[in-house]
C-alpha positions as CSV (number, residue, x, y, z in Angstrom):
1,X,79.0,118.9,123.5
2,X,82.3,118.3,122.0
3,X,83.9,121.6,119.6
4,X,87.4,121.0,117.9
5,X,88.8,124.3,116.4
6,X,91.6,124.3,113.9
7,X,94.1,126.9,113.0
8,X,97.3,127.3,110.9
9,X,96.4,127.1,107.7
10,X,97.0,129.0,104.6
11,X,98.7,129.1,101.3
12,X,102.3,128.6,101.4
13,X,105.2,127.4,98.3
14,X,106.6,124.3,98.1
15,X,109.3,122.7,100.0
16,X,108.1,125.6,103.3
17,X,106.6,124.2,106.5
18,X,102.9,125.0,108.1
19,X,101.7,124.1,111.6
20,X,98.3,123.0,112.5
21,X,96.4,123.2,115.9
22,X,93.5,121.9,117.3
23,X,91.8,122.5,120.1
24,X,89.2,120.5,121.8
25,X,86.9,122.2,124.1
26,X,83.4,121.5,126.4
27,X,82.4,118.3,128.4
28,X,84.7,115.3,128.6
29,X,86.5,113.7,131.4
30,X,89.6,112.9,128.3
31,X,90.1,112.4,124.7
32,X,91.4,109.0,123.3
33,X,92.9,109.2,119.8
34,X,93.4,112.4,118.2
35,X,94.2,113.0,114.7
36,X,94.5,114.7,111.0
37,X,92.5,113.7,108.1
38,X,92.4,115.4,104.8
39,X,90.2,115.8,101.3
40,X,91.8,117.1,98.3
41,X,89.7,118.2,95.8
42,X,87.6,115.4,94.4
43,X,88.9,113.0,96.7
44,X,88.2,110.6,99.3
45,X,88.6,111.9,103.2
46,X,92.0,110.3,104.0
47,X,94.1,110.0,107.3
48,X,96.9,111.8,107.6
49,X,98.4,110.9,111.1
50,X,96.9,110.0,114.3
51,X,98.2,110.0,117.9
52,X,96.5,108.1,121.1
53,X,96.6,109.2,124.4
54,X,99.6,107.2,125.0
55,X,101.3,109.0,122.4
56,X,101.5,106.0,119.4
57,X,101.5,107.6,116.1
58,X,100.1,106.3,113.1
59,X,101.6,108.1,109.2
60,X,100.0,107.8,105.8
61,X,103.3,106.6,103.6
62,X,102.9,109.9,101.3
63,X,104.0,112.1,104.5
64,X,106.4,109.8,106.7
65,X,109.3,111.9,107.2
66,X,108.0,115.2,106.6
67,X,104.5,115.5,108.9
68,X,104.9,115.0,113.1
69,X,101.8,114.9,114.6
70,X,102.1,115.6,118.7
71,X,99.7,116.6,121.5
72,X,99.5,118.7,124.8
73,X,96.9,116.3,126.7
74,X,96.6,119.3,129.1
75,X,95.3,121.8,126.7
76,X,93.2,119.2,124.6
77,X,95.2,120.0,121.5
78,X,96.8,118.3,119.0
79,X,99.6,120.1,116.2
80,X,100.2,118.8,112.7
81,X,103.9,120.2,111.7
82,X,104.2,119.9,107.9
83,X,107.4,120.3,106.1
84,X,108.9,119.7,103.2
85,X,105.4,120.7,101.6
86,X,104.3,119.9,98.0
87,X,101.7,120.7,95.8
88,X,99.8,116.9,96.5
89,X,99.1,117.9,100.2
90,X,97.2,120.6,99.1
91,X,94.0,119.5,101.0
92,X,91.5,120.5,103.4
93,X,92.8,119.2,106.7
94,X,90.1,118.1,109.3
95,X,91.0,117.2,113.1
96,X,89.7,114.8,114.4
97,X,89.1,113.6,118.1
98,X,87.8,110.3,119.7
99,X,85.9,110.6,123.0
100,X,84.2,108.0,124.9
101,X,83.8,106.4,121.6
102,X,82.4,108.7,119.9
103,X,84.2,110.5,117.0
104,X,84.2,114.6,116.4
105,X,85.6,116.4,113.7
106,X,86.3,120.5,113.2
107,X,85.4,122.3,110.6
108,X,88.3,122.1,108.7
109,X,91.0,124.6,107.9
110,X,92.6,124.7,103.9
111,X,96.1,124.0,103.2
112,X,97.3,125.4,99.5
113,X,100.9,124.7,98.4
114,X,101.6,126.2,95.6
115,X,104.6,124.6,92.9
């Protein structure tokens, strides 16, 4: 049994910062990829960034330069920092975590940028 929890978000104004975490938690030996996805309303799940174990990152274009995704592989967590903020990344942001395969997803946690 794999449980990802996810913290950090909120409402916040445009052009501020939020920082995500996610914590992975229960049996597994180690995670592969970690990452963030996100659904606006009426929208397709999308990925937002994604980090191995080896620490590659993968960006969607719309937040190159203003999202870092990083990891602590000894406390199973992964952080989304978010700055420069606008109104578009006003999403629900969903970790996600890649073990043995198998992919797990949190419950998600809602980001709200207001203009």
């Amino acid at each position: 049994q794999v449980q990802l929890v996810e913290s950090g978000g909120g409402l916040v104004q445009a052009g501020r910062s939020l920082r995500l975490s996610c914590a992975a938690s229960g049996s597994f030996v180690s995670i592969n990829a970690m990452g963030w996805y996100r659904q606006g309303s009426g929208n397709k799940r999308e990925l937002v960034a994604r980090i191995t174990s080896g620490g590659s990152t993968t960006y969607a274009d719309s937040v190159k330069g203003r999202f870092t995704i990083s990891r602590d592989n000894a406390k199973n967590t992964v952080y989304l920092q978010m700055n420069s903020l606008k109104p578009e990344d006003t999403a629900v942001y969903y970790c996600n975590a890649v073990i043995t395969l198998r992919s797990y997803w949190g419950q998600g946690t809602q980001v709200i940028v207001s203009s």
